[in-house]
N, C-alpha and C positions, 0 to 999 in steps of 0.2 A: 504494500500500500504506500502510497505515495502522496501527501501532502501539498496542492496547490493552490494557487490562488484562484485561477480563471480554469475548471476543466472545459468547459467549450472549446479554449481559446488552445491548451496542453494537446487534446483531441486531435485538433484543425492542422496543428504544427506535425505532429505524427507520423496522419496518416498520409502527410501531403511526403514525407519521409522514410515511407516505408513500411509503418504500422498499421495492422489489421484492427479492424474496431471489433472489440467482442461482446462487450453489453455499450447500449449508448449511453450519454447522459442521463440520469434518472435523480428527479429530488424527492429525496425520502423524509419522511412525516418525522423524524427526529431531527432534521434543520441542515442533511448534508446533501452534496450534490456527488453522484457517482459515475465514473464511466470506468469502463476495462478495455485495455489495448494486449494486443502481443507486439513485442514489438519485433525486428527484423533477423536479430538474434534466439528468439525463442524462449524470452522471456514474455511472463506475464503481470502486467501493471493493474493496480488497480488504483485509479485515478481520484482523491478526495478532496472538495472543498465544503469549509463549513457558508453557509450560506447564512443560518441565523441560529441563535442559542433560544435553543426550546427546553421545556421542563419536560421531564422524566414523565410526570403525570400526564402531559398531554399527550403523549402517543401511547398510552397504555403502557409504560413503565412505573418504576418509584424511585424518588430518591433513597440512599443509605447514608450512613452513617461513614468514612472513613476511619478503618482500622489504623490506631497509632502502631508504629514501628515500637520495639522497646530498644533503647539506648544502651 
């Protein structure tokens, strides 16, 4: 997985480059936007932007609590 800013824009550069598109952009109900490329070497990307910070609660999750580390 792969962390960007713009996936349209990651996508667009790719495949004009040699990348196969394998899922296209898709925005998912927890605020990300996803795409999957292979790219020319045989690897597989999967391409992520956050688009907007959503609560837990609105797409049918929950929040937790963060377990402390012990020191």
């Amino acid at each position: 997985m792969l962390k960007v800013s713009d996936v349209a824009a990651v996508v667009e550069m790719a495949t004009a480059r040699g990348a196969v598109l394998v899922d296209p952009p898709r925005d998912w109900e927890y605020g990300e936007r996803q795409a999957t490329i292979d790219d020319p070497y045989g690897h597989q990307w999967v391409l992520n932007q956050t688009i907007v910070d959503v609560a837990p609660e609105e797409w049918g999750g929950h929040t937790v609590t963060p377990r402390h580390r012990a020191l």
